[in-house]
N, C-alpha and C positions, 0 to 999 in steps of 0.2 A: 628258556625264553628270554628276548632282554629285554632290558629295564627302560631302557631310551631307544628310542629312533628316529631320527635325521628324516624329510619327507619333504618333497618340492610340490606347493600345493599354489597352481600359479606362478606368482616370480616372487612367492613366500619360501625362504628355509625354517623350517617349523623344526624345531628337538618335541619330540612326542614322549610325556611320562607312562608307564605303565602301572596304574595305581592296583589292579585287580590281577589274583593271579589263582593259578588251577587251570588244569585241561580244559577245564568248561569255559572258563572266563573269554572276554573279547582278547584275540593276541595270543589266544592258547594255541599251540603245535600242532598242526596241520600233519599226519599218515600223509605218507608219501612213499613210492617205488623206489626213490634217489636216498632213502634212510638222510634226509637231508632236514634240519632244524629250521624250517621255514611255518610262516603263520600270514596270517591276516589280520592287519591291524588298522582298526577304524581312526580316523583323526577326529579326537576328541578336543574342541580349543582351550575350555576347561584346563585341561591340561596338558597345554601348548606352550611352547616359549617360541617366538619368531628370532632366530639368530640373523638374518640378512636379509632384504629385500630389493628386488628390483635387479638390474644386470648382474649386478655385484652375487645377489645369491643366487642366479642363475648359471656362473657361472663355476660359484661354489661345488655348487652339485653335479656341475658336468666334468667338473677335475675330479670331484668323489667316484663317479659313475667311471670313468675313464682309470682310477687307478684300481678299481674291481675289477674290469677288465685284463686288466695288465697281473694281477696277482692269480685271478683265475683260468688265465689264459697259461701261466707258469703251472698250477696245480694242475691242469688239464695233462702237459706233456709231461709231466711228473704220474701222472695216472695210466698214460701212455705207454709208458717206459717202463713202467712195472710189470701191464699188458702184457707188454711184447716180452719182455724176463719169462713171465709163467708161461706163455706160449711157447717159446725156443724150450724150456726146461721139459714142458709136455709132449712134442712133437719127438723128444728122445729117449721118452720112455713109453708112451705106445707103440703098441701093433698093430698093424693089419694086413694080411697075406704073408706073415712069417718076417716080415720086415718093421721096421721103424719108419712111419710115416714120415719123421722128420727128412728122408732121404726121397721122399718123393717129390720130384721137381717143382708141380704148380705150388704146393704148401713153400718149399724154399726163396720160391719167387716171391711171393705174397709177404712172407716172413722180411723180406730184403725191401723193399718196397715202403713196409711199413715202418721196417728202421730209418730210410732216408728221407720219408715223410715225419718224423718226430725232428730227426736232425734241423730241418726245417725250421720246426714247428720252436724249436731251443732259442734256434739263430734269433728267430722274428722275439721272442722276449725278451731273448738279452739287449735286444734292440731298442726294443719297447721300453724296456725299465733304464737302458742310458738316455734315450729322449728327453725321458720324465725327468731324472735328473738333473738335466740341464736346461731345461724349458725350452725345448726347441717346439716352434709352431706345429711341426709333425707329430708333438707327442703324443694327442688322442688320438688321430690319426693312428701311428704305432702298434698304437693299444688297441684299439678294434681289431685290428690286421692280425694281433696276436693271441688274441683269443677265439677271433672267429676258425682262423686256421687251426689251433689247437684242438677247438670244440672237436671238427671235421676229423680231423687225424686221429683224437681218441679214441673218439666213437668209431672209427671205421678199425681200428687195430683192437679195439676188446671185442666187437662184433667178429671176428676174423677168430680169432684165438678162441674164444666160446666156440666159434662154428670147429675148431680144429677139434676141440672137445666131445662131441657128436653132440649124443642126450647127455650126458654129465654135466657137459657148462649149464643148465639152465638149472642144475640140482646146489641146494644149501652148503652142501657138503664142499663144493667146489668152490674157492676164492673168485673164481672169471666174473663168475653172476656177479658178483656187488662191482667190479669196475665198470662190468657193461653196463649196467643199470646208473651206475653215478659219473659216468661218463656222456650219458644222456641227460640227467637233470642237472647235473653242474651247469650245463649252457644254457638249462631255459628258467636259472632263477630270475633274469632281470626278462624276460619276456622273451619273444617266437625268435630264431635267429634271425627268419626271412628279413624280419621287420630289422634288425642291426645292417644284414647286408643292405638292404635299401639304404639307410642310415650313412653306412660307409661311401656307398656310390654316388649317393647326391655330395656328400662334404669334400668327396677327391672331385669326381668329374663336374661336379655344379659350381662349381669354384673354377676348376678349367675350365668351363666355357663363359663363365662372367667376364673371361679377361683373354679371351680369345679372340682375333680378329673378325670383321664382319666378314661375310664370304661376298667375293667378288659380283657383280651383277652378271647376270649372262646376257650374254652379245645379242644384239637387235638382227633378228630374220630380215632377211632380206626378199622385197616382195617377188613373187617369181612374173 
């Protein structure tokens, strides 16, 4: 559980202390399917310290938000990548009909598909994280772009590979299960993706059309 956390409360950056501690306590660890160290933590001002206020910590927090983005969007196709590893290592040592599944076309397809969707999924990070870098205007931008894709791609290449698995991928015994599983909650720690997609599309296209030309009037009927 940590000790501090960072919390945009308004166009307040509050550092939050955590004086109390135990599973039971407020801020204790949340059971979760994504075996993931998340909690709920109440803003106590008590034990608040305000670091920023106003645009300024505004947009603190949205460089903070945008660079989680950008590192979980990397761990996603790192998560990927290992997917797709256990899946190709699996598909060449089952069987079914005397054969190696791995040799049956639609599975090879699917398997190829998902590599050039992680390739992807690389490019837009490495992309993302030189942005950031160098502070070009596009770099939240970037970072949305590269983790929203990545979320997408994971989840779709551990869910694939489990499926190549029959009933075993959803068994303990089997690695698949924990990628599928934290390949789904890695993308919904900061909230619903729907809600980032929307996010994304108002900041690219609401910005294109603030500075888009009026559209022309349409031409006067002529009475008949």
């Amino acid at each position: 559980m940590a000790d501090l956390v960072a919390v945009l409360r308004g166009d307040e950056l509050l550092l939050l202390r955590q004086p109390d501690r135990g599973p039971a306590a407020p801020g204790g660890a949340v059971h979760n399917l994504g075996a993931l160290p998340l909690a709920d933590c109440p803003i106590d001002m008590e034990h608040a310290l305000v670091l920023a206020r106003g645009p300024a910590a505004v947009r603190a927090y949205r460089r903070a938000l945008s660079r989680w983005e950008l590192l979980t969007g990397a761990a996603l196709f790192g998560l990927g990548s290992k997917a797709l590893d256990i899946g190709v290592d699996y598909v060449m040592q089952r069987k079914a009909f005397g054969v190696l599944i791995g040799t049956f076309q639609t599975i090879q397809h699917r398997l190829a598909d998902n590599a050039i969707a992680l390739d992807g999924a690389r490019l837009l990070a490495y992309g993302a994280a030189w942005a950031q870098d160098e502070n070009l205007l596009t770099a939240d931008t970037s970072a949305s772009m590269a983790f929203l894709f990545a979320a997408e791609t994971a989840f779709k290449t551990a869910s694939e590979v489990l499926h190549f698995h029959g009933g075993y991928g959803y068994t303990l015994e089997y690695d698949i299960q924990l990628y599928f599983r934290r390949a789904k909650a890695w993308s919904l720690v900061a909230g619903d993706s729907r809600a980032a997609y929307a996010r994304l599309a108002h900041r690219v296209f609401g910005a294109a059309q603030a500075h888009a030309p009026a559209p022309a009037p349409a031409p006067a009927e002529r009475a008949g």
